[in-house]
HTML snippet that shows the backbone in 3Dmol.js (N, CA, C, O; Angstrom):
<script src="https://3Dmol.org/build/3Dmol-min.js"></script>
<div id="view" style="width:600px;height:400px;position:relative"></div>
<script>
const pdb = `
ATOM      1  N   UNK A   1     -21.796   6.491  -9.424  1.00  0.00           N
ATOM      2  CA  UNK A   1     -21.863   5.287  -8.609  1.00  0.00           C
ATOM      3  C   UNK A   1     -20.678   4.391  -8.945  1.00  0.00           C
ATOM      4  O   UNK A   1     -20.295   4.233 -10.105  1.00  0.00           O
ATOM      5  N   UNK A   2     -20.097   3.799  -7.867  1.00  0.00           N
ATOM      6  CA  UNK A   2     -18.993   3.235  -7.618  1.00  0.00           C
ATOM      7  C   UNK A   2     -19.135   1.443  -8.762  1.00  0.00           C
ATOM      8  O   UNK A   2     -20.156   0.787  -8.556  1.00  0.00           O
ATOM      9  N   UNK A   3     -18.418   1.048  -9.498  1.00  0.00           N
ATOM     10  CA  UNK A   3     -18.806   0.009 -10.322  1.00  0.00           C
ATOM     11  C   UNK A   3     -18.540  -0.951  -9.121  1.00  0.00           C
ATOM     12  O   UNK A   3     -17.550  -0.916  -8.391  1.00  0.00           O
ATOM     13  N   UNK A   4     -19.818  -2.000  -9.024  1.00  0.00           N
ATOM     14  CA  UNK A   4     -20.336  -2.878  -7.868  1.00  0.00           C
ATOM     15  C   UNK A   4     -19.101  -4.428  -8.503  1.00  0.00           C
ATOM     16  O   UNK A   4     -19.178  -5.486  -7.878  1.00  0.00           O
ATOM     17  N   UNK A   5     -18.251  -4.335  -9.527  1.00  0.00           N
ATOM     18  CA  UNK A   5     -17.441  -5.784  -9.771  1.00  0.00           C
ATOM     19  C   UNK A   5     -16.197  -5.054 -10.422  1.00  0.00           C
ATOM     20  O   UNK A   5     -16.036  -5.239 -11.629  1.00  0.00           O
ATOM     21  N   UNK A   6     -15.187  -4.141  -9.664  1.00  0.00           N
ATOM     22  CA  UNK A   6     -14.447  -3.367 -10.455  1.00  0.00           C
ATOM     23  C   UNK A   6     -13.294  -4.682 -10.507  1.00  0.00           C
ATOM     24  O   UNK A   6     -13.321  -5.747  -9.890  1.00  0.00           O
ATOM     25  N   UNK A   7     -12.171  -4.096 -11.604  1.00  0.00           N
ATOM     26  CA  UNK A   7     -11.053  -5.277 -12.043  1.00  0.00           C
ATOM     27  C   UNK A   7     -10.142  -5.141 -10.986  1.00  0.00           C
ATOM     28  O   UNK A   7     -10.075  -4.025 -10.470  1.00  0.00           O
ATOM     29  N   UNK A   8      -9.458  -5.998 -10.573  1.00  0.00           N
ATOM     30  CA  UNK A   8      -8.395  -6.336 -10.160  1.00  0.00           C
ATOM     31  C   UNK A   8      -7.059  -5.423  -9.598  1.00  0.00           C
ATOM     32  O   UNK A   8      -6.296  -5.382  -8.632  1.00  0.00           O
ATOM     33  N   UNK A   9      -7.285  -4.822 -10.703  1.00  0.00           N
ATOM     34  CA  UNK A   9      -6.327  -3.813 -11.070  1.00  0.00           C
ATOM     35  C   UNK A   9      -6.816  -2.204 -10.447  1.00  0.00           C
ATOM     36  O   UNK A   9      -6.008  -1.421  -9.948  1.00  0.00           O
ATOM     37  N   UNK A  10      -8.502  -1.882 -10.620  1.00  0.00           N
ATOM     38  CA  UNK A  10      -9.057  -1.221 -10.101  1.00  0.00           C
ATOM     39  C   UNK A  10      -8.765  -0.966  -8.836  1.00  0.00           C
ATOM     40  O   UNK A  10      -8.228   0.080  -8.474  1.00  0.00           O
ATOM     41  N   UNK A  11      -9.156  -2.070  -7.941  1.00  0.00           N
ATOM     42  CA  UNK A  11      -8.902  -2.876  -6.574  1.00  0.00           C
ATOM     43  C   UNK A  11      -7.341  -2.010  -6.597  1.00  0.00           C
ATOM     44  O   UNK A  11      -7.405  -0.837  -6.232  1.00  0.00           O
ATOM     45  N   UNK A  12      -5.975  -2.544  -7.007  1.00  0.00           N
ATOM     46  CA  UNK A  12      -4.904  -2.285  -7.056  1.00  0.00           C
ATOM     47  C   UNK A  12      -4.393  -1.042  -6.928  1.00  0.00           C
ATOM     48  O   UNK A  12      -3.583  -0.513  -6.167  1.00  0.00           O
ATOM     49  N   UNK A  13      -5.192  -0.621  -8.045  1.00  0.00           N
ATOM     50  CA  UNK A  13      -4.897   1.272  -7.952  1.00  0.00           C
ATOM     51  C   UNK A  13      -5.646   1.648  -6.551  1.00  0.00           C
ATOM     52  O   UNK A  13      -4.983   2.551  -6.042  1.00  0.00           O
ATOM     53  N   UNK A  14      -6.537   1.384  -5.890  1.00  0.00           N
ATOM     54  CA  UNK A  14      -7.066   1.549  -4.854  1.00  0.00           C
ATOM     55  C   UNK A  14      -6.797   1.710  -3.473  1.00  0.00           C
ATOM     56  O   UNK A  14      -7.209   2.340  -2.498  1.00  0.00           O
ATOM     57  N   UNK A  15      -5.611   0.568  -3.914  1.00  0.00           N
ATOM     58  CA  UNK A  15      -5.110   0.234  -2.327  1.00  0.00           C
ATOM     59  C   UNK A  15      -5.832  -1.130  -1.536  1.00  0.00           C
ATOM     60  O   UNK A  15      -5.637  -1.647  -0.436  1.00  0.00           O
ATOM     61  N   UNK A  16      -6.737  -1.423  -2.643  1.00  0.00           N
ATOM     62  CA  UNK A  16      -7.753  -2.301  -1.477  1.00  0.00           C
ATOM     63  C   UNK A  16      -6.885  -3.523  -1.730  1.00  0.00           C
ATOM     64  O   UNK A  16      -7.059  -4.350  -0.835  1.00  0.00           O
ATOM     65  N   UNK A  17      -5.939  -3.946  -2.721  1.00  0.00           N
ATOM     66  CA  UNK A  17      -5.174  -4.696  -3.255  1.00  0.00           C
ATOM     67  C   UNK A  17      -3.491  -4.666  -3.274  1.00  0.00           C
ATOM     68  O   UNK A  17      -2.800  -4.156  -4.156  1.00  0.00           O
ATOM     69  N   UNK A  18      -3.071  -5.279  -2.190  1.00  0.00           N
ATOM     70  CA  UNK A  18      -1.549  -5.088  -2.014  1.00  0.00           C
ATOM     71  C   UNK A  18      -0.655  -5.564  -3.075  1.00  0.00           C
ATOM     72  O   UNK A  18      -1.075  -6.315  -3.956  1.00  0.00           O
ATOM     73  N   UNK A  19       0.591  -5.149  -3.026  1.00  0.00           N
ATOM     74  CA  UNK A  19       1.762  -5.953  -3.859  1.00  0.00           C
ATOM     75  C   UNK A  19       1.783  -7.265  -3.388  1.00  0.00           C
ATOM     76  O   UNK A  19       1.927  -8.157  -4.224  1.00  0.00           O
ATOM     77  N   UNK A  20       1.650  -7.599  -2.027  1.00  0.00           N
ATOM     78  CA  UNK A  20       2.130  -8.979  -1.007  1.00  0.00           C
ATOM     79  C   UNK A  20       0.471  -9.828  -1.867  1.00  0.00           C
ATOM     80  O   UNK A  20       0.339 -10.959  -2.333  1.00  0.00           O
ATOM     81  N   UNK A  21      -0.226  -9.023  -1.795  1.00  0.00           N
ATOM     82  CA  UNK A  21      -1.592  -9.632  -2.194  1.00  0.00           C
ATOM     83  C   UNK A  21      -1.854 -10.492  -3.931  1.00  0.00           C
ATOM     84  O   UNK A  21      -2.329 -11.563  -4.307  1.00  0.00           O
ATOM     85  N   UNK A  22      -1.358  -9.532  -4.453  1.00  0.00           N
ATOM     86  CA  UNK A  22      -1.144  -9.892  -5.916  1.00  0.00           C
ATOM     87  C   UNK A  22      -0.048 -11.147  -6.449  1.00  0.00           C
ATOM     88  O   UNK A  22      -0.154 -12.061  -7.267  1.00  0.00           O
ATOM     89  N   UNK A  23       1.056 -10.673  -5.527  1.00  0.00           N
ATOM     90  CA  UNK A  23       2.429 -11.758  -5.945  1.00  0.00           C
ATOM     91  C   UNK A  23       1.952 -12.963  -5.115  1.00  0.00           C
ATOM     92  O   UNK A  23       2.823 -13.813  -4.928  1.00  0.00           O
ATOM     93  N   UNK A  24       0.827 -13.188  -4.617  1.00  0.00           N
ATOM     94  CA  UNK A  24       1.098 -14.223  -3.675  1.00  0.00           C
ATOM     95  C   UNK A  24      -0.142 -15.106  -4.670  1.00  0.00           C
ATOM     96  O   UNK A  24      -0.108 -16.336  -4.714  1.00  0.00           O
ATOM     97  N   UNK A  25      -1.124 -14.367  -5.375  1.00  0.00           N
ATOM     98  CA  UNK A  25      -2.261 -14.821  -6.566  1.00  0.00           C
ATOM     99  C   UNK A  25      -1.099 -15.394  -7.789  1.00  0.00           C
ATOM    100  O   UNK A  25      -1.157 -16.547  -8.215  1.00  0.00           O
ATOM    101  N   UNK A  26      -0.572 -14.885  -8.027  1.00  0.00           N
ATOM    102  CA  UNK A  26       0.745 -15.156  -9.531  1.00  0.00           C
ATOM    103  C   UNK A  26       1.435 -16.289  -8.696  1.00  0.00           C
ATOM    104  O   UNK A  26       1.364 -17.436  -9.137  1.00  0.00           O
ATOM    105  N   UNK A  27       2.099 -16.048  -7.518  1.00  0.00           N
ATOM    106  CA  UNK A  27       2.474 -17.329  -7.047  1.00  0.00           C
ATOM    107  C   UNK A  27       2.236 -18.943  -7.456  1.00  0.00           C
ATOM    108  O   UNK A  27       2.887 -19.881  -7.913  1.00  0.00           O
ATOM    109  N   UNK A  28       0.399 -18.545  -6.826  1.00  0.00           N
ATOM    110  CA  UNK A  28      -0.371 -19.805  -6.778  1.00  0.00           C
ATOM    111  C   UNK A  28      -0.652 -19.972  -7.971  1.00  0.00           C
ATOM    112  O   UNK A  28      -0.653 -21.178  -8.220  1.00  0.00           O
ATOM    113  N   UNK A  29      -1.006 -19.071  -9.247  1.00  0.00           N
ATOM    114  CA  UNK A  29      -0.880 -19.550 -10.202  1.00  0.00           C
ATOM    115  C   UNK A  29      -0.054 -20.360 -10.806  1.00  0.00           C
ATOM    116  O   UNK A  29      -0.514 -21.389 -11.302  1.00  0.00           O
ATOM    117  N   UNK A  30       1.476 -20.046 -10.902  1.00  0.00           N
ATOM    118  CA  UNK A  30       2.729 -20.637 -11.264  1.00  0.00           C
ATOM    119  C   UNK A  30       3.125 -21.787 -10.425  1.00  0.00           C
ATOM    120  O   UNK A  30       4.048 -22.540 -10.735  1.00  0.00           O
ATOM    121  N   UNK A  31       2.165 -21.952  -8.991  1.00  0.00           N
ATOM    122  CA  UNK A  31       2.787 -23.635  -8.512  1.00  0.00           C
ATOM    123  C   UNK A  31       1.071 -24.211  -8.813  1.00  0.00           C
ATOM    124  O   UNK A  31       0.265 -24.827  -8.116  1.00  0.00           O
ATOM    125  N   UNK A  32       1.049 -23.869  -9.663  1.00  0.00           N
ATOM    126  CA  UNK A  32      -0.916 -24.513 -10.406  1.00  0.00           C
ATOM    127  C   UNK A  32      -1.543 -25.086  -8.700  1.00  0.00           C
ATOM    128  O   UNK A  32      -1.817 -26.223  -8.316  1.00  0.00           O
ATOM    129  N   UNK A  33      -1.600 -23.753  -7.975  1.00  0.00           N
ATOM    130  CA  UNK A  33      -2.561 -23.802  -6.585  1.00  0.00           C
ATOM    131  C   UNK A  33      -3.351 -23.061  -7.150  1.00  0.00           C
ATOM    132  O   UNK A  33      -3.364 -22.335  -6.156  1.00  0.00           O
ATOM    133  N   UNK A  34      -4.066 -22.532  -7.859  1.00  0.00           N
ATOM    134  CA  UNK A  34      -5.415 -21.978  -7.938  1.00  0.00           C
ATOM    135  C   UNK A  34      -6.623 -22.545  -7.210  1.00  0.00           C
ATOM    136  O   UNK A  34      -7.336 -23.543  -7.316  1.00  0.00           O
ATOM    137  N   UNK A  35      -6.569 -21.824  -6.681  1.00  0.00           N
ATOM    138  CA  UNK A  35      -8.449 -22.506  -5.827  1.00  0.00           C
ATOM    139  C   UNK A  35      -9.368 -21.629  -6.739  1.00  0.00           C
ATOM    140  O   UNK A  35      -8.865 -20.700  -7.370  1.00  0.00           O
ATOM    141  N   UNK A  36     -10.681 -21.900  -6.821  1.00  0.00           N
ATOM    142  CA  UNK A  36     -11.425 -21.480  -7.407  1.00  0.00           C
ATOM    143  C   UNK A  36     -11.879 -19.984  -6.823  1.00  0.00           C
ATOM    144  O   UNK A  36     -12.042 -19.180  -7.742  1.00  0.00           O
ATOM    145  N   UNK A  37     -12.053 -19.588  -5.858  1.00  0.00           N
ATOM    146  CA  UNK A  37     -11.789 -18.065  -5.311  1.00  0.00           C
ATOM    147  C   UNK A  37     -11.072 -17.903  -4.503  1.00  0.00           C
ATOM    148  O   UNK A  37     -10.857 -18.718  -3.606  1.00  0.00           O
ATOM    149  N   UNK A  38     -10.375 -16.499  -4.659  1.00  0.00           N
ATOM    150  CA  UNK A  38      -9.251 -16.069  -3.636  1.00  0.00           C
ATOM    151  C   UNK A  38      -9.518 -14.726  -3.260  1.00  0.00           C
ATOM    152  O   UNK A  38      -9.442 -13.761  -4.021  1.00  0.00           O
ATOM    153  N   UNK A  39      -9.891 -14.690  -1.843  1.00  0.00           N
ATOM    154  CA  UNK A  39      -9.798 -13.711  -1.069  1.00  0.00           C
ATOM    155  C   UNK A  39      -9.478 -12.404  -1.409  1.00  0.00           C
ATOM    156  O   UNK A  39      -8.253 -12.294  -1.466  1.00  0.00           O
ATOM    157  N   UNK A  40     -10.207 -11.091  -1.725  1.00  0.00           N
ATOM    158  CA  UNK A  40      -9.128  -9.782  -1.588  1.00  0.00           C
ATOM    159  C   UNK A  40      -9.707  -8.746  -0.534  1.00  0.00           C
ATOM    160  O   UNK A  40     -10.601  -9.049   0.256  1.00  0.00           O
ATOM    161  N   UNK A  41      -9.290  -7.865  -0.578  1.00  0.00           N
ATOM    162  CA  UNK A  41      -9.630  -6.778   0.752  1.00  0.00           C
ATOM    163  C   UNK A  41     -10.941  -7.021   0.509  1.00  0.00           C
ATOM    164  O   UNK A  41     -11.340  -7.756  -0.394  1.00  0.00           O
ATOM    165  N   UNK A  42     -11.813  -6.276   1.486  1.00  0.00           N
ATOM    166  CA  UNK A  42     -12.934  -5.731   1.739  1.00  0.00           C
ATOM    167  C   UNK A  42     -14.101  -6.769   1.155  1.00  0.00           C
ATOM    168  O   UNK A  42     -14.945  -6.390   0.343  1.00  0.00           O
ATOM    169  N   UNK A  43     -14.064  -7.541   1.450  1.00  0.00           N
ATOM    170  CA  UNK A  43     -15.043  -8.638   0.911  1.00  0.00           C
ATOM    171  C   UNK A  43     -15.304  -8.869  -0.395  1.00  0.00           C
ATOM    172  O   UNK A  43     -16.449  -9.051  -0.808  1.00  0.00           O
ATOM    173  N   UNK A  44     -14.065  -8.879  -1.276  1.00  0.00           N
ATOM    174  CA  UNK A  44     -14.137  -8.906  -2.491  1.00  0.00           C
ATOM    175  C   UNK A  44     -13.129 -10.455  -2.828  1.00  0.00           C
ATOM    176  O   UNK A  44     -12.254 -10.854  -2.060  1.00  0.00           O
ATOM    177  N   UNK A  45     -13.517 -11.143  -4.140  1.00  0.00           N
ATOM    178  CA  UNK A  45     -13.141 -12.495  -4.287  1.00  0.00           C
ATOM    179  C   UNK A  45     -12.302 -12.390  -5.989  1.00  0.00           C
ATOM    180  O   UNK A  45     -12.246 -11.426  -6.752  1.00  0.00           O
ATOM    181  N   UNK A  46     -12.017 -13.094  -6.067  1.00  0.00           N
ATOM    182  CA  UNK A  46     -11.538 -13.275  -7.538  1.00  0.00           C
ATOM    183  C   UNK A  46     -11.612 -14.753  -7.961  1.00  0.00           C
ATOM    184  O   UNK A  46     -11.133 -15.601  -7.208  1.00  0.00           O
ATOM    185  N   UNK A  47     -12.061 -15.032  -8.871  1.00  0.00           N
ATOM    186  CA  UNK A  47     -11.774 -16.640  -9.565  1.00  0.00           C
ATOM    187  C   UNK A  47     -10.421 -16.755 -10.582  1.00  0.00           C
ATOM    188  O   UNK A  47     -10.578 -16.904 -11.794  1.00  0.00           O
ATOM    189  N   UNK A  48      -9.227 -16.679 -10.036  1.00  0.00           N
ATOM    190  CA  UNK A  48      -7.907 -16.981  -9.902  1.00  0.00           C
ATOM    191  C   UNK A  48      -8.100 -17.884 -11.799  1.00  0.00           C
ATOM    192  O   UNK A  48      -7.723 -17.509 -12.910  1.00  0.00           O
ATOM    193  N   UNK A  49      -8.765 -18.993 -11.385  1.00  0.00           N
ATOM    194  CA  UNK A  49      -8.337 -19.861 -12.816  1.00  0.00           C
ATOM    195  C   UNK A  49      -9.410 -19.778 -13.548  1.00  0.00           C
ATOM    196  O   UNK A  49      -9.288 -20.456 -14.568  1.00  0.00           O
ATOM    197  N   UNK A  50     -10.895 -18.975 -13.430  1.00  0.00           N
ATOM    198  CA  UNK A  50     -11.339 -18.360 -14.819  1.00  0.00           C
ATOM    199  C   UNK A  50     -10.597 -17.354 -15.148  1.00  0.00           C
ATOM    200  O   UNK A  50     -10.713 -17.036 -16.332  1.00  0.00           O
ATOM    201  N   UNK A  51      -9.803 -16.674 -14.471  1.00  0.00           N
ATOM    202  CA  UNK A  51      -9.186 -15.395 -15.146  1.00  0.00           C
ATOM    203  C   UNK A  51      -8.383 -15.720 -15.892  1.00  0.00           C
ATOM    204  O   UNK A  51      -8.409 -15.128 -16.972  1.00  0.00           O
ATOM    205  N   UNK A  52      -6.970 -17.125 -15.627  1.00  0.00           N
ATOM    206  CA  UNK A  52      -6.217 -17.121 -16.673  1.00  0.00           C
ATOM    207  C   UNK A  52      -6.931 -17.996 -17.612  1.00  0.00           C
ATOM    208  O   UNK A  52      -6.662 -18.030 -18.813  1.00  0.00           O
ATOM    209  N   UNK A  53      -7.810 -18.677 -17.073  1.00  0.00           N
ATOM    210  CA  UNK A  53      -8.690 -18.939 -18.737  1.00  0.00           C
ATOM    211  C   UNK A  53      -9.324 -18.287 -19.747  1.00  0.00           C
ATOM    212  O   UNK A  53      -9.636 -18.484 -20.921  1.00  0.00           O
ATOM    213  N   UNK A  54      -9.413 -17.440 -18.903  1.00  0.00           N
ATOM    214  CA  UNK A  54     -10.435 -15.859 -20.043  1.00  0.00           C
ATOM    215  C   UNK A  54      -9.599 -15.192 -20.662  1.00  0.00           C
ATOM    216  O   UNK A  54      -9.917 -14.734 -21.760  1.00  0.00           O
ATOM    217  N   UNK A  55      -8.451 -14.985 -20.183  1.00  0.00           N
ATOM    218  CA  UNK A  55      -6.978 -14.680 -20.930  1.00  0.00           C
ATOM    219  C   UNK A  55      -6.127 -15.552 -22.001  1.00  0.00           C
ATOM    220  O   UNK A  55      -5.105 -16.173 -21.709  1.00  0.00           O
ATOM    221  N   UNK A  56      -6.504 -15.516 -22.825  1.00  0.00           N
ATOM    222  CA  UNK A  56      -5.787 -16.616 -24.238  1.00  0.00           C
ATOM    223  C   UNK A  56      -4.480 -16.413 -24.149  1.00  0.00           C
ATOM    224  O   UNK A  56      -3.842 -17.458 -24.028  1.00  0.00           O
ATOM    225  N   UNK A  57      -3.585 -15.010 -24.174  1.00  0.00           N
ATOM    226  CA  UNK A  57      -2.143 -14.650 -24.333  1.00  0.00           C
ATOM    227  C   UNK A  57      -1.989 -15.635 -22.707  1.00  0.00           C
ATOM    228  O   UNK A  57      -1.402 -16.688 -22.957  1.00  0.00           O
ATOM    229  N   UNK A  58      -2.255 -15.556 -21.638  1.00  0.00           N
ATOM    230  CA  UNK A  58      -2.165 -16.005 -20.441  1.00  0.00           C
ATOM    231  C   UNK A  58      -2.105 -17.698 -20.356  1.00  0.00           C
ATOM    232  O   UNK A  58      -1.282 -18.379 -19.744  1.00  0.00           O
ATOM    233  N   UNK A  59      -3.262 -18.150 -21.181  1.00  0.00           N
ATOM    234  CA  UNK A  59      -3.488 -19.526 -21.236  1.00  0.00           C
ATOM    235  C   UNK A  59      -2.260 -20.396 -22.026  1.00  0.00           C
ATOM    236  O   UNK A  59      -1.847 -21.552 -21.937  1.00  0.00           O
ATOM    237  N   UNK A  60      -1.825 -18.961 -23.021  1.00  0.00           N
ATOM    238  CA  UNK A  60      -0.645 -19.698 -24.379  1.00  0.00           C
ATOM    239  C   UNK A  60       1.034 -20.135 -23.581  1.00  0.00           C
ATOM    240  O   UNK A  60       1.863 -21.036 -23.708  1.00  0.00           O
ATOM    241  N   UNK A  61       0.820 -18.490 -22.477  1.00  0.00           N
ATOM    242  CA  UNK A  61       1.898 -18.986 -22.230  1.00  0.00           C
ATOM    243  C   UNK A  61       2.396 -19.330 -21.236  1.00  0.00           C
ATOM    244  O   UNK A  61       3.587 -19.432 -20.940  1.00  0.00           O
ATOM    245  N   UNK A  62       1.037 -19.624 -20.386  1.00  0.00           N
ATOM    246  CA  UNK A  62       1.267 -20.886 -19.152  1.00  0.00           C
ATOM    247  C   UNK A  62       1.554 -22.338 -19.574  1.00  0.00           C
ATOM    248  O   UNK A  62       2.141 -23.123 -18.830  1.00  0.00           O
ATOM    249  N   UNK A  63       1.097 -22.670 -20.845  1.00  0.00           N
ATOM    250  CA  UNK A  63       1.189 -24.243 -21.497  1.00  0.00           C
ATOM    251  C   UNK A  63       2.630 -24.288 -22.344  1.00  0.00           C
ATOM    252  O   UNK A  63       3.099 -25.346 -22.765  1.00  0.00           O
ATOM    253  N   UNK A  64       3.305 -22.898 -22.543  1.00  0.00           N
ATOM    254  CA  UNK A  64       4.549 -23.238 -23.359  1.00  0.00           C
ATOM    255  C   UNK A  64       5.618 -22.940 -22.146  1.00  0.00           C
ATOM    256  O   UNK A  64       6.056 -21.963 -21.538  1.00  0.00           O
ATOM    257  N   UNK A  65       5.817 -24.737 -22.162  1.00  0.00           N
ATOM    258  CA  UNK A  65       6.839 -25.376 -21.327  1.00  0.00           C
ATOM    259  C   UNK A  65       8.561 -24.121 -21.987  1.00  0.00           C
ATOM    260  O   UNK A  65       9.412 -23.999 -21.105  1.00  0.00           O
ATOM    261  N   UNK A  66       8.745 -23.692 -22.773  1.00  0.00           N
ATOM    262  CA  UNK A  66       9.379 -22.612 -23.212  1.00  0.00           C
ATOM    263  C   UNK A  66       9.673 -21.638 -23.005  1.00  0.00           C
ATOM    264  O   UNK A  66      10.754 -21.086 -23.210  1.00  0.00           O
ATOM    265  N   UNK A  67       8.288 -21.079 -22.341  1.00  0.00           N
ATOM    266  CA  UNK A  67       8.661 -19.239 -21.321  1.00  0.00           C
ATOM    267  C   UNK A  67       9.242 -19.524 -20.523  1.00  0.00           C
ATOM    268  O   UNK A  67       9.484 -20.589 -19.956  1.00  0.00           O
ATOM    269  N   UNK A  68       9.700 -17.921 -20.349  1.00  0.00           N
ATOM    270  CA  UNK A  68      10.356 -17.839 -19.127  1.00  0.00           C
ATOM    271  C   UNK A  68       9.854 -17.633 -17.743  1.00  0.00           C
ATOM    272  O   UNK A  68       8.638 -17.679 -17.561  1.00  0.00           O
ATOM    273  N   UNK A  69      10.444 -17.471 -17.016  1.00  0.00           N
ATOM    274  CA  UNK A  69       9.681 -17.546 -15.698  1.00  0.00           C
ATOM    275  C   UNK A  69       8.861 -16.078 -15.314  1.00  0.00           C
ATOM    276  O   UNK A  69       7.815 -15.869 -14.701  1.00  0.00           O
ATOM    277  N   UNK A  70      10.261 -14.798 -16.252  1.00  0.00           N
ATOM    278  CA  UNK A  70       9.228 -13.830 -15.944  1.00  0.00           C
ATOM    279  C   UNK A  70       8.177 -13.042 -16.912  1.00  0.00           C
ATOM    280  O   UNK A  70       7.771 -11.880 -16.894  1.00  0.00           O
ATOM    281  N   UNK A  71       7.888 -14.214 -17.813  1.00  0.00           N
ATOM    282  CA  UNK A  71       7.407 -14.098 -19.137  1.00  0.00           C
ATOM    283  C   UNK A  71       5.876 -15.141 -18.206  1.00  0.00           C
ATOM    284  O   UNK A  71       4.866 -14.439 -18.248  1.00  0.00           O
ATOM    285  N   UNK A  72       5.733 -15.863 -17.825  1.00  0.00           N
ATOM    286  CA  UNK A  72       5.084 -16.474 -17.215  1.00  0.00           C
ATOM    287  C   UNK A  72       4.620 -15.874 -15.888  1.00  0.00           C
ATOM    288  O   UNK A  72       3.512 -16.348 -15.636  1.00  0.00           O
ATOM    289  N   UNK A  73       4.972 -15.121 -15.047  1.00  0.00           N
ATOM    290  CA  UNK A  73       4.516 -14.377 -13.844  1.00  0.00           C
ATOM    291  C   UNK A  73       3.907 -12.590 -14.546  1.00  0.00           C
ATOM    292  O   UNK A  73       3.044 -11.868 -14.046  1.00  0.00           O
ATOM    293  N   UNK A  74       4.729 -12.339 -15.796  1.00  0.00           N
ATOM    294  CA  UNK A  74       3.787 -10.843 -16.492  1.00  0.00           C
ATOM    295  C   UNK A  74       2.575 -11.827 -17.318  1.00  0.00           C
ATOM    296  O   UNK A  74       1.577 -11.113 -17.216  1.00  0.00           O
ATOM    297  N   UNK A  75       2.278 -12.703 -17.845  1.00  0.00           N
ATOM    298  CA  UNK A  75       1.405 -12.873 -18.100  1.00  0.00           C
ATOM    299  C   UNK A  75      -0.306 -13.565 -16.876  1.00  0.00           C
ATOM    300  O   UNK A  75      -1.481 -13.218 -16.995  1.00  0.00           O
ATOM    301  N   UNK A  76       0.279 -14.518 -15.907  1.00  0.00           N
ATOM    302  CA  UNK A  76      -0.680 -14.220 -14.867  1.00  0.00           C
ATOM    303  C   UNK A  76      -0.973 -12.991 -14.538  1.00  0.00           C
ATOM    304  O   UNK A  76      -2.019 -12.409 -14.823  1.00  0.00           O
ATOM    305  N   UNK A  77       0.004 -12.528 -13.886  1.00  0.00           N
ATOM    306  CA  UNK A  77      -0.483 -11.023 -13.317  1.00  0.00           C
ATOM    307  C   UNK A  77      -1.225 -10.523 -14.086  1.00  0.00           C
ATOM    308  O   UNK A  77      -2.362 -10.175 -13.765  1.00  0.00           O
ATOM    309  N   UNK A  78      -0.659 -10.363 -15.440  1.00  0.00           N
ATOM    310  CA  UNK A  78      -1.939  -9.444 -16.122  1.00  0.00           C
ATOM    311  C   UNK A  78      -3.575  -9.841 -16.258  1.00  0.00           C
ATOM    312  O   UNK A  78      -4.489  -9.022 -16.352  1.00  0.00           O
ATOM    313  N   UNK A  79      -3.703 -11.253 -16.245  1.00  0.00           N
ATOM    314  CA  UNK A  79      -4.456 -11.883 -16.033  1.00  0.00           C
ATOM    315  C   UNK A  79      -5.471 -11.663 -14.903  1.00  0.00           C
ATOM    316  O   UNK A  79      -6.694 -11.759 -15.007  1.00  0.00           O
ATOM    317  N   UNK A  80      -4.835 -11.384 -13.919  1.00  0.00           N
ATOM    318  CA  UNK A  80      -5.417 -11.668 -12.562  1.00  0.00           C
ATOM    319  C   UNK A  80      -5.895  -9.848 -12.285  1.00  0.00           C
ATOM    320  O   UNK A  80      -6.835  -9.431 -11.608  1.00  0.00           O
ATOM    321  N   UNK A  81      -5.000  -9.150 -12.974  1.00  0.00           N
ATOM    322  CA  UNK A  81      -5.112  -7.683 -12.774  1.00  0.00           C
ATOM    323  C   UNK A  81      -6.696  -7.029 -14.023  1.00  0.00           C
ATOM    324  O   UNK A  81      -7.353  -5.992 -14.125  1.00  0.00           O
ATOM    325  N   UNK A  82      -6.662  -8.220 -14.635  1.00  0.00           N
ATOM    326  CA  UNK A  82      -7.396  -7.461 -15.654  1.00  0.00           C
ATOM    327  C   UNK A  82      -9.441  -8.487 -15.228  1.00  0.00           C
ATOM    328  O   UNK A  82     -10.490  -8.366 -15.859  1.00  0.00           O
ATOM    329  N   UNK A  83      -9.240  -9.053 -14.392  1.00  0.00           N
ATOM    330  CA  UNK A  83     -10.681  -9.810 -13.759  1.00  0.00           C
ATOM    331  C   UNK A  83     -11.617  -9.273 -12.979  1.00  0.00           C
ATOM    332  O   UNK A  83     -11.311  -8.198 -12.462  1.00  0.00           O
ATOM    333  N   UNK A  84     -12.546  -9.661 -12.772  1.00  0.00           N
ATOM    334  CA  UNK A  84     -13.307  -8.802 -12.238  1.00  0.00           C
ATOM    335  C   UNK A  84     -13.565  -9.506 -11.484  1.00  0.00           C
ATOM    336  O   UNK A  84     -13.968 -10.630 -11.785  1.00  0.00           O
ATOM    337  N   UNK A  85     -13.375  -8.941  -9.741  1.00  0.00           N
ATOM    338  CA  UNK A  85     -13.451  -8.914  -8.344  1.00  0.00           C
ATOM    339  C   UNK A  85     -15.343  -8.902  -8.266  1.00  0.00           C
ATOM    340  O   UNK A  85     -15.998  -8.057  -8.875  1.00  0.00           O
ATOM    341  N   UNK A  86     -16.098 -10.213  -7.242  1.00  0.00           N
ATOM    342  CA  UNK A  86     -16.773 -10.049  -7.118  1.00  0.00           C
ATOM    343  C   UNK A  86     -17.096  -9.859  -5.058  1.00  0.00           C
ATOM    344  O   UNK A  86     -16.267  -9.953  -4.154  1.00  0.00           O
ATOM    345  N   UNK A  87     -18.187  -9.656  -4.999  1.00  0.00           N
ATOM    346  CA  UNK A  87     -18.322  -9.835  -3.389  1.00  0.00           C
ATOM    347  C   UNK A  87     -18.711 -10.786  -2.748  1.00  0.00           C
ATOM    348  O   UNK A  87     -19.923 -10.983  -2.841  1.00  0.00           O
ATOM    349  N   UNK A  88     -18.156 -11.466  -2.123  1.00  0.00           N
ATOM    350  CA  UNK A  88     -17.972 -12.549  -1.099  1.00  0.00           C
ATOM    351  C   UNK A  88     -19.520 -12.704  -0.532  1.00  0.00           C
ATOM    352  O   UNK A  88     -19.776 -13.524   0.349  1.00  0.00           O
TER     353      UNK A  88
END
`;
const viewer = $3Dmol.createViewer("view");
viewer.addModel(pdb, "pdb");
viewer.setStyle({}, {cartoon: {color: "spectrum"}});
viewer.zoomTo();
viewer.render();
</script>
């Protein structure tokens, strides 16, 4: 049986989750637009800013005014790739 809240990333390997789909979540992260759920294929949602909160490496180095930009977009992403997608 198919896991009913697979990650992000799951979604990704899937297909149900685009590149345009993902960079546009890291986006809104990095201009601090997080809405509290964001849309993915097939009636599936994500909570965008519990994920980089549940992520400590993510949380450290969104607050250090110091990273870099693509030190700051691999750590959302991973963030957002590693959450678990619920259904709408």
């Amino acid at each position: 049986m198919a896991d009913p809240n697979p990650t992000v990333g799951e979604l990704f390997k899937a297909k149900v989750v685009t590149h345009d789909d993902l960079n546009a979540l890291v986006d809104a992260v990095l201009g601090g637009r997080m809405e509290e759920r964001a849309e993915l294929g097939e009636g599936d949602t994500v909570d965008v800013a519990a994920a980089v909160k549940a992520n400590a490496f993510a949380t450290a180095v969104l607050r250090d005014k110091t990273s870099t930009t693509g030190t700051r977009r691999t750590a959302a992403r991973t963030a957002i790739l590693q959450a678990r997608a619920q259904k709408a």
